[in-house]
KOLMARBA-481070 format. One record per residue (C-alpha): residue number from 1; residue in three letters; x, y, z. Coordinates in Angstrom, 1 decimal, decimal comma. Layout:
# residues N
<rec resi="NUM" resn="ALA" xx="X" yy="Y" zz="Z"/>
...
END
This chain:
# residues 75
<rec resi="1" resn="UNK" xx="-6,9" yy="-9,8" zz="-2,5"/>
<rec resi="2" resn="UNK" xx="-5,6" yy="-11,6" zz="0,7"/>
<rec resi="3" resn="UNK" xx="-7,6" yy="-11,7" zz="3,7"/>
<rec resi="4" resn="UNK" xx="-7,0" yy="-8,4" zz="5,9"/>
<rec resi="5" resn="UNK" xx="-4,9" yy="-10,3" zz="8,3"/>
<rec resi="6" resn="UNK" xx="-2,7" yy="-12,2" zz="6,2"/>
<rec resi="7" resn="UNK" xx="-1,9" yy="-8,8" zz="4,4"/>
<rec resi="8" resn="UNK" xx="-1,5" yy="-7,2" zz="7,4"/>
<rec resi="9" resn="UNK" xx="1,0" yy="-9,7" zz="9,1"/>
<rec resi="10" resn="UNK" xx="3,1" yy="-9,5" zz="6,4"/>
<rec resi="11" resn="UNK" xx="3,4" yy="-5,9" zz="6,6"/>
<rec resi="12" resn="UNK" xx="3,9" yy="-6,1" zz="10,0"/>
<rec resi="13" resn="UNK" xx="7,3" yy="-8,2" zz="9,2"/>
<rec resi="14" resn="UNK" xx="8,7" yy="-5,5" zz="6,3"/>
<rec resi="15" resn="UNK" xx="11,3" yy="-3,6" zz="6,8"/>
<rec resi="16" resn="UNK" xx="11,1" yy="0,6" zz="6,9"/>
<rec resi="17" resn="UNK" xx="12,8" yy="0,4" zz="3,1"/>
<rec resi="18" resn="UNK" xx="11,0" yy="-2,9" zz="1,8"/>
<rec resi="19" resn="UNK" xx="7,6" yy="-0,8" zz="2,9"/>
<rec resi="20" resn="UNK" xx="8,6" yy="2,3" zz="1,1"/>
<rec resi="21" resn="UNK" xx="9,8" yy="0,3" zz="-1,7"/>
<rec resi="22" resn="UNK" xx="6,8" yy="-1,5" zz="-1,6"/>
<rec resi="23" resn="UNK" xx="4,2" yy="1,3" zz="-1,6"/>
<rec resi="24" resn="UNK" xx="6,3" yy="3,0" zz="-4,3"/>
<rec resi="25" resn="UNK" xx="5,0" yy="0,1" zz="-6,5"/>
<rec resi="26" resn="UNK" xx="1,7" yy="-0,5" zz="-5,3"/>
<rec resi="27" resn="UNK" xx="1,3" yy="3,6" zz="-6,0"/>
<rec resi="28" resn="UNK" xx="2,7" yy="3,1" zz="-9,6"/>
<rec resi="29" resn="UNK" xx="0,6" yy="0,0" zz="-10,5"/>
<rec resi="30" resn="UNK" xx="-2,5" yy="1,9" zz="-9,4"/>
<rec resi="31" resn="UNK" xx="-1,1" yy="5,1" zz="-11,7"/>
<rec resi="32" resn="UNK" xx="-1,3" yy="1,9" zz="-14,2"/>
<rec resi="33" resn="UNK" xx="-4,7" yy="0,9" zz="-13,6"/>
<rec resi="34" resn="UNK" xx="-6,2" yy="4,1" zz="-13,7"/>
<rec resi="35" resn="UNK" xx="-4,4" yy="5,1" zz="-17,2"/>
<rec resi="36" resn="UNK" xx="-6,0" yy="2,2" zz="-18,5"/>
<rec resi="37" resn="UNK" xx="-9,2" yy="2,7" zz="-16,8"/>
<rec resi="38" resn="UNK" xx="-9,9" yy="6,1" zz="-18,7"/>
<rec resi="39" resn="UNK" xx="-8,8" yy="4,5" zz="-22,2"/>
<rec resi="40" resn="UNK" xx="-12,0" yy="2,0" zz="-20,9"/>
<rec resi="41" resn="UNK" xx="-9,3" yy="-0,4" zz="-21,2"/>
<rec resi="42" resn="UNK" xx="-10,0" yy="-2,1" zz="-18,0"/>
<rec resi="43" resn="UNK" xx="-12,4" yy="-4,3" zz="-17,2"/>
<rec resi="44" resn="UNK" xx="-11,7" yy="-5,7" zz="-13,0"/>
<rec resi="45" resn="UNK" xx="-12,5" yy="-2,3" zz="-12,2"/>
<rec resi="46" resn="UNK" xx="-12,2" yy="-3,4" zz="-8,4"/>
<rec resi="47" resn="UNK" xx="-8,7" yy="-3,6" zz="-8,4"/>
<rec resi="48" resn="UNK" xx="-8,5" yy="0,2" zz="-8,4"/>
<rec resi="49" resn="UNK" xx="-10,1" yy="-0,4" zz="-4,9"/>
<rec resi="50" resn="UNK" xx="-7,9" yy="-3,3" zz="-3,5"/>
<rec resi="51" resn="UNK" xx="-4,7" yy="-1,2" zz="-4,7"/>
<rec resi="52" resn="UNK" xx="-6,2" yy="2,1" zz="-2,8"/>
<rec resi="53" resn="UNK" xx="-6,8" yy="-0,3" zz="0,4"/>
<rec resi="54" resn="UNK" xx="-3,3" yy="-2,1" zz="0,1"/>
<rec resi="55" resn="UNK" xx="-1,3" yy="1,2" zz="-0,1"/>
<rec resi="56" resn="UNK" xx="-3,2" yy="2,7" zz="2,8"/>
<rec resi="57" resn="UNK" xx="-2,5" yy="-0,4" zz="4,8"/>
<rec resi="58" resn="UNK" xx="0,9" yy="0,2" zz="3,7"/>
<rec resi="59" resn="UNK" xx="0,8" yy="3,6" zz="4,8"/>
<rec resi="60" resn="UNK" xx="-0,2" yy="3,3" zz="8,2"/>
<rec resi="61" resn="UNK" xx="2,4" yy="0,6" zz="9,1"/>
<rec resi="62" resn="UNK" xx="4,9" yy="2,6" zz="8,0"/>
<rec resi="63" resn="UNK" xx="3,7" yy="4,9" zz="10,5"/>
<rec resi="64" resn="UNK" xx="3,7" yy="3,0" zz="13,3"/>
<rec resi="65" resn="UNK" xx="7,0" yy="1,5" zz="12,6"/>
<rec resi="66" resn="UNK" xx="8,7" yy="5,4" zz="12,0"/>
<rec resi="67" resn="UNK" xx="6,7" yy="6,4" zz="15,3"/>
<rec resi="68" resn="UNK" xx="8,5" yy="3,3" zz="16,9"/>
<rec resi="69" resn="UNK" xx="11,4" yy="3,7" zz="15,5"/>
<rec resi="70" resn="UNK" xx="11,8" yy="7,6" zz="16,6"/>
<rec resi="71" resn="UNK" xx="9,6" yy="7,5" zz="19,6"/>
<rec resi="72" resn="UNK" xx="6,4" yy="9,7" zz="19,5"/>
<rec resi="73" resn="UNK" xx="8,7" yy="12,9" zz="18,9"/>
<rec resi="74" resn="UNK" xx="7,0" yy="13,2" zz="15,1"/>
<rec resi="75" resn="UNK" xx="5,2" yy="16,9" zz="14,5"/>
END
């Protein structure tokens, strides 16, 4: 995995759509990763981890940028 800040930075630089987009396949490679985990077909086992930290990275950019984007008028 990159360092925090590199990751981070080019979140920061994504579009709204290239994030969704984005944590849409992060989401589906972790699905991936854990089918194959419970067949004991995989052996990095950490990358279950650096998949659950990228999307929530992910996650709370989006945020930000749809708070920015539409003010702080969100419920």
């Amino acid at each position: 995995m990159k360092g925090k800040g590199l990751f981070m930075k080019e979140l920061s630089e994504k579009t709204i759509k290239e994030l969704v987009v984005m944590r849409r396949t992060l989401k589906k490679d972790l699905y991936d990763l854990k089918m194959k985990n419970a067949i004991k077909g995989l052996k990095e086992t950490h990358k279950l981890w650096d998949l659950k930290v990228k999307i929530a990275r992910a996650n709370t950019v989006l945020a930000a940028k749809i708070r920015e984007k539409n003010g702080d008028h969100m419920k």
